[in-house]
RODO-2510 file (C-alpha; in nm, 4 decimals, decimal comma):
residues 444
     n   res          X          Y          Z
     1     x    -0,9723    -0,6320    -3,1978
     2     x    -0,6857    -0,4124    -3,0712
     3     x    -0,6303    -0,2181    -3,3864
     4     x    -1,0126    -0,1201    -3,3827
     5     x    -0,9818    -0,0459    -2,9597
     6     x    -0,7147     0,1945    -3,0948
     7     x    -0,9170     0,4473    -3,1961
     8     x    -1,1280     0,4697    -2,9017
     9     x    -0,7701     0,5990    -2,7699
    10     x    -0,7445     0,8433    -3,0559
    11     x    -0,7865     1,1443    -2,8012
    12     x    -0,5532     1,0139    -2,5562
    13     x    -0,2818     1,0935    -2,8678
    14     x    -0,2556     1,4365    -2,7830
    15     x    -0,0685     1,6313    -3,0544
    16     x     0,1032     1,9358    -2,8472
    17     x     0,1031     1,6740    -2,5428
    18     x     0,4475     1,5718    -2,3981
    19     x     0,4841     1,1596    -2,4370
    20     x     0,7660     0,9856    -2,3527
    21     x     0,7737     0,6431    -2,4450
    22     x     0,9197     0,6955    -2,7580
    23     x     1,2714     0,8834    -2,8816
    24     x     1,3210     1,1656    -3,1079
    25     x     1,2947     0,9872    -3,4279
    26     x     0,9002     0,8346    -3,3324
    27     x     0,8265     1,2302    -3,2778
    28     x     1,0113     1,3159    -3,5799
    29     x     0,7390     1,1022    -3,8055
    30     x     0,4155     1,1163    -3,5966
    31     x     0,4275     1,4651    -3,4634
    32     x     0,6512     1,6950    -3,6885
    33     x     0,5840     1,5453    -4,0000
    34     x     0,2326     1,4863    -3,9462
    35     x     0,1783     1,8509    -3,8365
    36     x     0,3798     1,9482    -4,1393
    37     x     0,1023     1,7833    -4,3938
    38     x    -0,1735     1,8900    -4,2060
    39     x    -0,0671     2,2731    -4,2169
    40     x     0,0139     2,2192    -4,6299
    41     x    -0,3562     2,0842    -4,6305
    42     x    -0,5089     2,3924    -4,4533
    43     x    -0,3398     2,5868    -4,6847
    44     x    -0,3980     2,4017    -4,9836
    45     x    -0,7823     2,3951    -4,9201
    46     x    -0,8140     2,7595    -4,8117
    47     x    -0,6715     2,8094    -5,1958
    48     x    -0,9207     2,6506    -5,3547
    49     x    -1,1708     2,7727    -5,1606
    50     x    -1,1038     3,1140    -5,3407
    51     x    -1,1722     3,2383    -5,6733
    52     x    -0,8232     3,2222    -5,8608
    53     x    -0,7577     2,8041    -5,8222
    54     x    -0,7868     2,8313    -6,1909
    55     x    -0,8248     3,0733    -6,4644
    56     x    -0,9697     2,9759    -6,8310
    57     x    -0,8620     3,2211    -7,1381
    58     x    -1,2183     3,1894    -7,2994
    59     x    -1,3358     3,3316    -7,6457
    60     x    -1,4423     3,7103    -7,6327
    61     x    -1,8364     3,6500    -7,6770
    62     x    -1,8419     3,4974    -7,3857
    63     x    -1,9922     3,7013    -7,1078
    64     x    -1,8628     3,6866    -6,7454
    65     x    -2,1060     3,4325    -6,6521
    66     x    -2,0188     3,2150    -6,8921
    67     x    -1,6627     3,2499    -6,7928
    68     x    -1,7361     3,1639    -6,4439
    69     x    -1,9055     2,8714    -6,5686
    70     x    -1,6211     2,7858    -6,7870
    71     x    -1,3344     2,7529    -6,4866
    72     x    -1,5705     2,5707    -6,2786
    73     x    -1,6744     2,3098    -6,5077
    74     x    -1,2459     2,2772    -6,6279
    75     x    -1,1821     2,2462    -6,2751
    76     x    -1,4687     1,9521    -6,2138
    77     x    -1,4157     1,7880    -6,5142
    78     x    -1,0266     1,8055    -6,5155
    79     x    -0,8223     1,9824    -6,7368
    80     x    -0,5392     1,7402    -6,9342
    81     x    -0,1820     1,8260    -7,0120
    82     x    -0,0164     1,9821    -7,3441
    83     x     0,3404     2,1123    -7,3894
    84     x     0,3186     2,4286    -7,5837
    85     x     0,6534     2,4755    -7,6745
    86     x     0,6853     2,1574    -7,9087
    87     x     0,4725     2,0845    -8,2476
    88     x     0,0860     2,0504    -8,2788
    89     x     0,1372     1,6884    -8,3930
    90     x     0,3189     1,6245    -8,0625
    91     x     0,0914     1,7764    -7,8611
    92     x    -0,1689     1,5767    -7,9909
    93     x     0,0025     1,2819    -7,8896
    94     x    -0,0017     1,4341    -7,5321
    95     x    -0,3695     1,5023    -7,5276
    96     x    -0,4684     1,2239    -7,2902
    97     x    -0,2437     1,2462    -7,0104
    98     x    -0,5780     1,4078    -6,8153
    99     x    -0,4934     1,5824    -6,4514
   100     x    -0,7130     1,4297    -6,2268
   101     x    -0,5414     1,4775    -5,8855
   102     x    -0,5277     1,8146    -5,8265
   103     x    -0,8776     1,8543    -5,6402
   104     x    -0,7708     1,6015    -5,4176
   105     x    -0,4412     1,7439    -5,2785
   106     x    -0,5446     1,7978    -4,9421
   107     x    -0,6735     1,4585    -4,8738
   108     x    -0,3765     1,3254    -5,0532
   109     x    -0,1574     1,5323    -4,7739
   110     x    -0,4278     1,3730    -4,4620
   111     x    -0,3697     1,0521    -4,6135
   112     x    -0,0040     1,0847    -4,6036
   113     x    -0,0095     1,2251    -4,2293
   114     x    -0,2590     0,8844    -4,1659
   115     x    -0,0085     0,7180    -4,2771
   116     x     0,2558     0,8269    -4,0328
   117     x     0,0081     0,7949    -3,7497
   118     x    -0,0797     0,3792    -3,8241
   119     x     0,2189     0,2995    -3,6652
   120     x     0,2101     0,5283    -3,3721
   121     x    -0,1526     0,3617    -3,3259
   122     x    -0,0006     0,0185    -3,3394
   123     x     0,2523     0,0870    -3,0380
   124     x    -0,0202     0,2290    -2,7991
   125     x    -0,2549    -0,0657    -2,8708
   126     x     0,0021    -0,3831    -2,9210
   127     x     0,2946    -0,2788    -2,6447
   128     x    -0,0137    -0,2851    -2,3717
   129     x    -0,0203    -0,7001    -2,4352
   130     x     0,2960    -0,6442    -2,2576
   131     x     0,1044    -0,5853    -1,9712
   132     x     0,3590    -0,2801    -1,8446
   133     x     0,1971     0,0669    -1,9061
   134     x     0,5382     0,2556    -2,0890
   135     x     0,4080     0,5505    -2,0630
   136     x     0,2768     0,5546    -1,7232
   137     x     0,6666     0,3916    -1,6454
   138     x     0,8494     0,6907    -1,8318
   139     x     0,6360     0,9508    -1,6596
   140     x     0,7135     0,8363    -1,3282
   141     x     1,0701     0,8658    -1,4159
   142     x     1,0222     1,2200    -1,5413
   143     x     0,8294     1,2990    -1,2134
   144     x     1,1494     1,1369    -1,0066
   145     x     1,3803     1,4268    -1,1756
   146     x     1,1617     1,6814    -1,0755
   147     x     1,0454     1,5957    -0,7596
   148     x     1,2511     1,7648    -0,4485
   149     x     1,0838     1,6548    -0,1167
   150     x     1,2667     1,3480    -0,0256
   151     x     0,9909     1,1219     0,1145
   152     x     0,8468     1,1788    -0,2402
   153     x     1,1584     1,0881    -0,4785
   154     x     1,2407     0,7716    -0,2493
   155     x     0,8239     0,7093    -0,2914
   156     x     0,8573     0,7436    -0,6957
   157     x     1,1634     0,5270    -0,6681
   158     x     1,0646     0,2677    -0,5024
   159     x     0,6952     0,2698    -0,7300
   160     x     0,9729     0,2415    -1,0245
   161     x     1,2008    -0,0335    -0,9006
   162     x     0,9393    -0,2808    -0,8013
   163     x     0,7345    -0,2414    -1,1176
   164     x     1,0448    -0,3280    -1,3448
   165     x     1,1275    -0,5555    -1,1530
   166     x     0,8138    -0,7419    -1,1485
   167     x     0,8091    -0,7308    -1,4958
   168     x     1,1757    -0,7979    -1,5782
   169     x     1,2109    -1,1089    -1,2869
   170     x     0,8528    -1,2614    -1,3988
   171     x     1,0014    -1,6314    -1,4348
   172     x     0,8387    -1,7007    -1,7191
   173     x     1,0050    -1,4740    -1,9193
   174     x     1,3242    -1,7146    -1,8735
   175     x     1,4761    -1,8340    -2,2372
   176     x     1,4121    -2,1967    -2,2762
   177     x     1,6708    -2,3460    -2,3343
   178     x     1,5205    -2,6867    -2,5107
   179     x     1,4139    -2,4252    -2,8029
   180     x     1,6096    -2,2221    -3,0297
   181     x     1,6240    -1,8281    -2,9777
   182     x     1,4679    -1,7954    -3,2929
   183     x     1,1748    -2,0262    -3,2271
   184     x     1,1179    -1,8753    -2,8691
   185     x     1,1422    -1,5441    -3,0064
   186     x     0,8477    -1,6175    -3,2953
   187     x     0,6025    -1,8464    -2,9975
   188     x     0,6717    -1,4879    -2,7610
   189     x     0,5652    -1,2785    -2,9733
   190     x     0,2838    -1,4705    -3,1168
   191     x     0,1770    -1,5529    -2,7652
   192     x     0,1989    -1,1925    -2,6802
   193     x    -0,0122    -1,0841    -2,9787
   194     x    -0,2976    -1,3221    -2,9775
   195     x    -0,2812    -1,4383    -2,6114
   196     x    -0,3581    -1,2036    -2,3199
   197     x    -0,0077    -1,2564    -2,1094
   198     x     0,3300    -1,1501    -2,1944
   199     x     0,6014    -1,4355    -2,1402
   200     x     0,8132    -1,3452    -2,3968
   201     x     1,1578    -1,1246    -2,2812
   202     x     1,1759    -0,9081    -2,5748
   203     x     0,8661    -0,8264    -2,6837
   204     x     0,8316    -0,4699    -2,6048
   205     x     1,2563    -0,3971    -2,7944
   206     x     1,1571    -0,5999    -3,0762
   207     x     0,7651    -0,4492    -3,1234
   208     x     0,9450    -0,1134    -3,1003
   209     x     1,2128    -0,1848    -3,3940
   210     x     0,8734    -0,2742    -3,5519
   211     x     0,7047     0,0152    -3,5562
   212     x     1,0546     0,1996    -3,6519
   213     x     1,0215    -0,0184    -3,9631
   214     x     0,6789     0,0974    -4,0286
   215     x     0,7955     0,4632    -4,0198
   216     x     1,0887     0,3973    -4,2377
   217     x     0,8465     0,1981    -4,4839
   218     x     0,5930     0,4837    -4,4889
   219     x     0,8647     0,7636    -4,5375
   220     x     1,0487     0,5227    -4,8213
   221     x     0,6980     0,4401    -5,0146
   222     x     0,6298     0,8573    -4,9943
   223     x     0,9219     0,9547    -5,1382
   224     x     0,9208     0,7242    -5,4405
   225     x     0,5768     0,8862    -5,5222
   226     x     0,6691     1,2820    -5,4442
   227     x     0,9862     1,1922    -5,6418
   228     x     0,7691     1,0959    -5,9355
   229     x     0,5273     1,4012    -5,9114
   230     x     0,8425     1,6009    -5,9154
   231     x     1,0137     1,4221    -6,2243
   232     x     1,3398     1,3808    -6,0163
   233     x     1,5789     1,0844    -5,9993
   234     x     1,6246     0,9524    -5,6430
   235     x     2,0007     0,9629    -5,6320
   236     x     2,2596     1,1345    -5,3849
   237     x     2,3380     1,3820    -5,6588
   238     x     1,9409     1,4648    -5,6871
   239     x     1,9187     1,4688    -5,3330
   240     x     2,2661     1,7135    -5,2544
   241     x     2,1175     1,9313    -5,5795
   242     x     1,7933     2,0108    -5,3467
   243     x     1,9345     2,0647    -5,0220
   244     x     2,1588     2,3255    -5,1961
   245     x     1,8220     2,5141    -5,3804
   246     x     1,7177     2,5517    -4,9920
   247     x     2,0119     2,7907    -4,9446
   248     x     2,0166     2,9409    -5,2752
   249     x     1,6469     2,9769    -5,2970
   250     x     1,6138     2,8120    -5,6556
   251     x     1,3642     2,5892    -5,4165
   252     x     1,1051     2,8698    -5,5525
   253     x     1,1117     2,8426    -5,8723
   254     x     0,8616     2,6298    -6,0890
   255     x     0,8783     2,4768    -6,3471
   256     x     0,6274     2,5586    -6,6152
   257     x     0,6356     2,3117    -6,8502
   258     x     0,6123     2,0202    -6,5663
   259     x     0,3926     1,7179    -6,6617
   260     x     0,3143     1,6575    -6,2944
   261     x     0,2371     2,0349    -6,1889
   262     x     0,2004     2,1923    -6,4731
   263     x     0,0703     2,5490    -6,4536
   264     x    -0,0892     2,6220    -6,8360
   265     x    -0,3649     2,2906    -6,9435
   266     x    -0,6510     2,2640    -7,1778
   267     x    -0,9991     2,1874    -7,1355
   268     x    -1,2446     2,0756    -7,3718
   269     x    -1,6693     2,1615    -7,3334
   270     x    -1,9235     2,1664    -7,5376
   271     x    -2,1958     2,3940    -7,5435
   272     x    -2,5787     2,2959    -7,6385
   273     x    -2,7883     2,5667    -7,7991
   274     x    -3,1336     2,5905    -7,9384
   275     x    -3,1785     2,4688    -8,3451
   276     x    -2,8615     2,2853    -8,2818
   277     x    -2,8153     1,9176    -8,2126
   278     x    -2,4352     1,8979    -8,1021
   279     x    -2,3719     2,1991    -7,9966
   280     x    -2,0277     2,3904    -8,0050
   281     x    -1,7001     2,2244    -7,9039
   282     x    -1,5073     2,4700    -7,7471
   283     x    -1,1049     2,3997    -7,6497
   284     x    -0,9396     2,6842    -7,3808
   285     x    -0,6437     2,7325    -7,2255
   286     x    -0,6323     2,7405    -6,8565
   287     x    -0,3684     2,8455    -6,5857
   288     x    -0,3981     2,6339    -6,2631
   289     x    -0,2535     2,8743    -6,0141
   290     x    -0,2982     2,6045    -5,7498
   291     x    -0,0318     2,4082    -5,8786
   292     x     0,2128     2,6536    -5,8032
   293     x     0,1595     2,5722    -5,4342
   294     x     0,1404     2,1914    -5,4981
   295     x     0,4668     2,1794    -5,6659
   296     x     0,6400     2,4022    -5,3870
   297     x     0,4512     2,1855    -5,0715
   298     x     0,5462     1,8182    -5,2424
   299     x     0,8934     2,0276    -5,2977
   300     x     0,9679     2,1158    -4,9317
   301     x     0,7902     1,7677    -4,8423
   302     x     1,0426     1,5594    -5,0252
   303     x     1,3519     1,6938    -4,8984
   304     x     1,2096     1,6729    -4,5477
   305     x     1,1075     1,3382    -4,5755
   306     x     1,4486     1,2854    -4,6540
   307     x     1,6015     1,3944    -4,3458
   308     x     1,2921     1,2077    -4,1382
   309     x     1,4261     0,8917    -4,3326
   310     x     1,8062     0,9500    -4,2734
   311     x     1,7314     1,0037    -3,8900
   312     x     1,5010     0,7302    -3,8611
   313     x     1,7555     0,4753    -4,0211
   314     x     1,9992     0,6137    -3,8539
   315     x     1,7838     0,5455    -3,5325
   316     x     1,6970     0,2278    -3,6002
   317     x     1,9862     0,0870    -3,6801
   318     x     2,1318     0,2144    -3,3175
   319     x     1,8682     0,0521    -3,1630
   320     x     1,9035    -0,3133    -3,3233
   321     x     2,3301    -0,2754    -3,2570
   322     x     2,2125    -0,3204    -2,8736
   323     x     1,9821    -0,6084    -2,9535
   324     x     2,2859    -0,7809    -3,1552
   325     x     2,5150    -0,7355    -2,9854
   326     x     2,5314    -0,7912    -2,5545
   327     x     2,7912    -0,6433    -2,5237
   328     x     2,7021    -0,2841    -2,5864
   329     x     2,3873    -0,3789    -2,3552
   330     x     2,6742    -0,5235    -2,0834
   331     x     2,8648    -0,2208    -2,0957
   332     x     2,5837     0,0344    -2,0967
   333     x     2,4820    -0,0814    -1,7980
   334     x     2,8103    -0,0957    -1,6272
   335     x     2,8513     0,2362    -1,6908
   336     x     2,5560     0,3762    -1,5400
   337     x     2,5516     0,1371    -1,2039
   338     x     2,7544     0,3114    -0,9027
   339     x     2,8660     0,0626    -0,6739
   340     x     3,1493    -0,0101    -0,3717
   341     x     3,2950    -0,2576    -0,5375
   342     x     3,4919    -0,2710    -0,8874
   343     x     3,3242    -0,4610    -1,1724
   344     x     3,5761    -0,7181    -1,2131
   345     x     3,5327    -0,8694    -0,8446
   346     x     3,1264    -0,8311    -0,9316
   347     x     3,1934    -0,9810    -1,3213
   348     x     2,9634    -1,3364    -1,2508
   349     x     2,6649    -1,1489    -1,0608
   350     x     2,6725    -0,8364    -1,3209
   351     x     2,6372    -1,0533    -1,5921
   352     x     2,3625    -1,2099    -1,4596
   353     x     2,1655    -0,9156    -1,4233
   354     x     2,2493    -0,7766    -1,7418
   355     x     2,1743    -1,1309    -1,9506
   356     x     1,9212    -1,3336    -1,7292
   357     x     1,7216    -1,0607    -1,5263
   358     x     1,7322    -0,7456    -1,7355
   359     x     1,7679    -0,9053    -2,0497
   360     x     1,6504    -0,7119    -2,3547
   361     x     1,3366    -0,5522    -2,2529
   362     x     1,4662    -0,4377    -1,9059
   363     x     1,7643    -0,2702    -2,1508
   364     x     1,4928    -0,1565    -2,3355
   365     x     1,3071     0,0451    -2,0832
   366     x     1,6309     0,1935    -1,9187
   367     x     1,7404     0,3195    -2,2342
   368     x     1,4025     0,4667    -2,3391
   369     x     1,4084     0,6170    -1,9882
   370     x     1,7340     0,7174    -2,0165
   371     x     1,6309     0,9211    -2,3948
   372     x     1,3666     1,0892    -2,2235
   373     x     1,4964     1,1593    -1,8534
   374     x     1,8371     1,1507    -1,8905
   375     x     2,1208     0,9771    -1,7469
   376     x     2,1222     1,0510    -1,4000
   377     x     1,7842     0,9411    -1,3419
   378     x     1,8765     0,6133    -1,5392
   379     x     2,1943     0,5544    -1,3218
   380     x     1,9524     0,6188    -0,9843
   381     x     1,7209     0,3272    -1,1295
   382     x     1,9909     0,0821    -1,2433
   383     x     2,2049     0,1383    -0,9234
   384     x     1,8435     0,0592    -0,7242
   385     x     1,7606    -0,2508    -0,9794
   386     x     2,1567    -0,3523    -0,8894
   387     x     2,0777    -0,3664    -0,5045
   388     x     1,7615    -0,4962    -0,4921
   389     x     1,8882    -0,7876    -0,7170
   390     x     2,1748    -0,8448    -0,4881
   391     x     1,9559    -0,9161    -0,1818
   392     x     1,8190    -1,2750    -0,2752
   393     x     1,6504    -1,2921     0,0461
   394     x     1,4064    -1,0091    -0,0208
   395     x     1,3445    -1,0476    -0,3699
   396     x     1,2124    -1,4261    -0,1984
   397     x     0,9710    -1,2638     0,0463
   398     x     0,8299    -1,0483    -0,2557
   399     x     0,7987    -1,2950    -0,4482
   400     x     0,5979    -1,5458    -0,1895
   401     x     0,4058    -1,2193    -0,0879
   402     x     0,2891    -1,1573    -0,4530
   403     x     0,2101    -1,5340    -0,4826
   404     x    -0,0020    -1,4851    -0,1921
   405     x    -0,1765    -1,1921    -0,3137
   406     x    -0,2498    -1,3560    -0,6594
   407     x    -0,4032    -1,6810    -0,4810
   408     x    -0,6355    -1,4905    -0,2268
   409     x    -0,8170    -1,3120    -0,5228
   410     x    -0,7897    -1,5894    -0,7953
   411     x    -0,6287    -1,3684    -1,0335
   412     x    -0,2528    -1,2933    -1,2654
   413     x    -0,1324    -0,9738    -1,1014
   414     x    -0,1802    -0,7040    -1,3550
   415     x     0,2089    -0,5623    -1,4652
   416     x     0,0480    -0,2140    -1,5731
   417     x     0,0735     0,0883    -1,3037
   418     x    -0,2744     0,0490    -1,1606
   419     x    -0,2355    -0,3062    -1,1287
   420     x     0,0817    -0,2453    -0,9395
   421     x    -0,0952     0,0471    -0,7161
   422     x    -0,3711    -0,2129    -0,6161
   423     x    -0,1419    -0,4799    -0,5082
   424     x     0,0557    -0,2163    -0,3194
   425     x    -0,2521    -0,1031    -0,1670
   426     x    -0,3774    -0,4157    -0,0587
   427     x    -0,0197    -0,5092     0,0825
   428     x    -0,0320    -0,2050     0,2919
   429     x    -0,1955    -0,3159     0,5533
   430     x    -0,0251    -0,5403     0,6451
   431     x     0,3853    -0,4670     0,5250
   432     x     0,4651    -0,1175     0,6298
   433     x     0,7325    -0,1242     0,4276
   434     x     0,5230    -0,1215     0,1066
   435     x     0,3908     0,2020    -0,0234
   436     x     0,0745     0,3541    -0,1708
   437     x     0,1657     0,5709    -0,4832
   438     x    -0,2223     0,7129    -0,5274
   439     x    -0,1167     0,9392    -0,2126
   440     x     0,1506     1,1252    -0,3738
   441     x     0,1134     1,4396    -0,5724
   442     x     0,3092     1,3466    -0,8678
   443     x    -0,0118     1,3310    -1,1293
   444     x     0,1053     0,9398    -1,2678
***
């Protein structure tokens, strides 16, 4: 079970860590928003943790203890919601809407951050059936930019170029053409998913626009109920109306008579006392200071999970133009690939490695690499990828080698880094050519 091996990697998520193999808008949800809620929770709990959560008006006989008593057993037992300002037959009506929730806020706000960590949890564990460590991949390409001995950055490059390209130019990963795209596309990534070998060519793009689903889904579902809490309609008047209270600081203000939040409540108790059966039934008006900070947290968190949602849309929707259409992925690639000759004389081969040995997860990786790194580290790689697909001959001799390799020890080569690093190793001894990336210094 993958999603239950996921949280063995739960440490290997570091929070204030660097990772790369995702863009601005995965960090957005899992790392800035998540931090967000769990710094509201740390300061909603250290609140009511202290003595002034709540605060019950109680009748003047009562001594201190019993006032003590008094907010602690309204705060237990839950206080329900009355709007003073209207008529006692209304507020009678009114008497059952019961405030249950508010002991809860901070495991409300954990729940939320879970929530924005499920699909962060999903990439790690599903994208390694793709059997191509990302990470390891995009770290290497962030060590190539900052390397400066030359034996070194011609080392990291050629680690880089052979492991795409035994990934991208696995043969298997060929469309079929006897099956429509739509079929292949459902068999890959069902294959991929419950099998244990990737064959499918889009896998990793199209488990990646996934997850970006799953954070727009999460952020979308979370808004609906913070904009209920906060009584607001979810229109672009609503939304322009809270943006501007950021500047003018009417974000501040509370509202006192708010259903959701409100800040004055009642609370019935009863009180048993000798020589009397049923006791007195006492009714007392409390102030829930605490929901002064809830209102003002679910406040701030609504208009910033509106901005997380824009720029995640706005993200996704970027990504899945490339996947539509080739010819964005055709000229991205042109663009980046320095060569003698002029595209036009090159038009049949360059197609060919955009469409039928890149295809979309090859884009897929240069692009992510080209988020993180930047563009002249993605131009180095493609311009390598370009060359080494343009000498047939050795891309033969690798290929027979690797078959080789693979029938000596019974076994599918392994696509991930340390797959890749044994095969190199073992190939070492006997092709100088080939390389052994444990001996460099660049901490992969």
């Amino acid at each position: 079970m993958d999603i239950l091996n996921a949280f063995h990697r739960l440490p290997q998520i570091s929070y204030f860590g660097v990772r790369r193999d995702d863009d601005f808008a995965d960090r957005l949800n899992y790392k800035y928003t998540v931090g967000l809620l769990i710094f509201f929770s740390i300061i909603i709990a250290s609140k009511q943790f202290s003595n002034d959560h709540i605060q019950c008006w109680v009748p003047a006989i009562f001594t201190r203890n019993y006032e003590i008593y008094v907010s602690n057993y309204c705060w237990i037992h839950n206080t329900y919601h009355v709007n003073i300002s209207e008529a006692s037959v209304q507020r009678s009506n009114e008497k059952h809407y019961v405030l249950r929730y508010y002991q809860f806020v901070p495991f409300i706000l954990l729940i939320q951050a879970l929530l924005y960590l499920l699909p962060r949890l999903c990439w790690r564990s599903f994208s390694r059936h793709s059997g191509l460590d990302v990470r390891n991949l995009m770290d290497a390409a962030h060590n190539l930019k900052t390397v400066k001995r030359f034996h070194k950055h011609k080392t990291i490059m050629t680690y880089l170029v052979s492991l795409i390209h035994q990934y991208v130019g696995d043969p298997r990963k060929k469309i079929k053409q006897e099956n429509s795209r739509i079929n292949a596309y459902i068999q890959g990534i069902l294959h991929c998913i419950i099998g244990t070998t990737n064959t499918f060519n889009s896998y990793l793009f199209l488990l990646y626009l996934f997850i970006k689903i799953l954070f727009i889904i999460s952020t979308f579902v979370q808004l609906y109920a913070i904009r209920l809490l906060l009584e607001q309609k979810w229109t672009v008047n609503e939304t322009m109306k809270s943006f501007r209270q950021i500047f003018s600081g009417g974000i501040l203000k509370t509202n006192p008579l708010s259903k959701y939040f409100p800040k004055i409540s009642m609370c019935d108790f009863r009180i048993i006392e000798p020589n009397s059966d049923d006791g007195h039934k006492y009714t007392v008006q409390c102030v829930l200071t605490i929901n002064v900070y809830n209102e003002q947290i679910f406040t701030v968190l609504y208009i910033w999970m509106n901005i997380v949602l824009v720029i995640t849309v706005y993200d996704f929707l970027s990504w899945c133009i490339f996947l539509l259409f080739p010819r964005l992925r055709y000229s991205f690639f042109t663009q980046r690939i320095h060569t003698q000759q002029s595209i036009a004389t090159i038009r049949t081969s360059m197609r060919a490695f955009v469409y039928d040995y890149l295809q979309q997860d090859g884009f897929f990786i240069l692009r992510l690499i080209h988020s993180n790194v930047g563009d002249d580290v993605t131009s180095t790689i493609l311009t390598n990828l370009w060359k080494n697909f343009q000498r047939p001959e050795k891309n033969t001799t690798t290929s027979t080698t690797i078959t080789t390799t693979e029938s000596s020890i019974g076994a599918t080569v392994s696509l991930t880094a340390t797959g890749n690093r044994g095969l190199y190793s073992r190939n070492e001894e006997q092709n100088s050519s080939l390389f052994d990336y444990n001996k460099t210094s660049t901490n992969l």
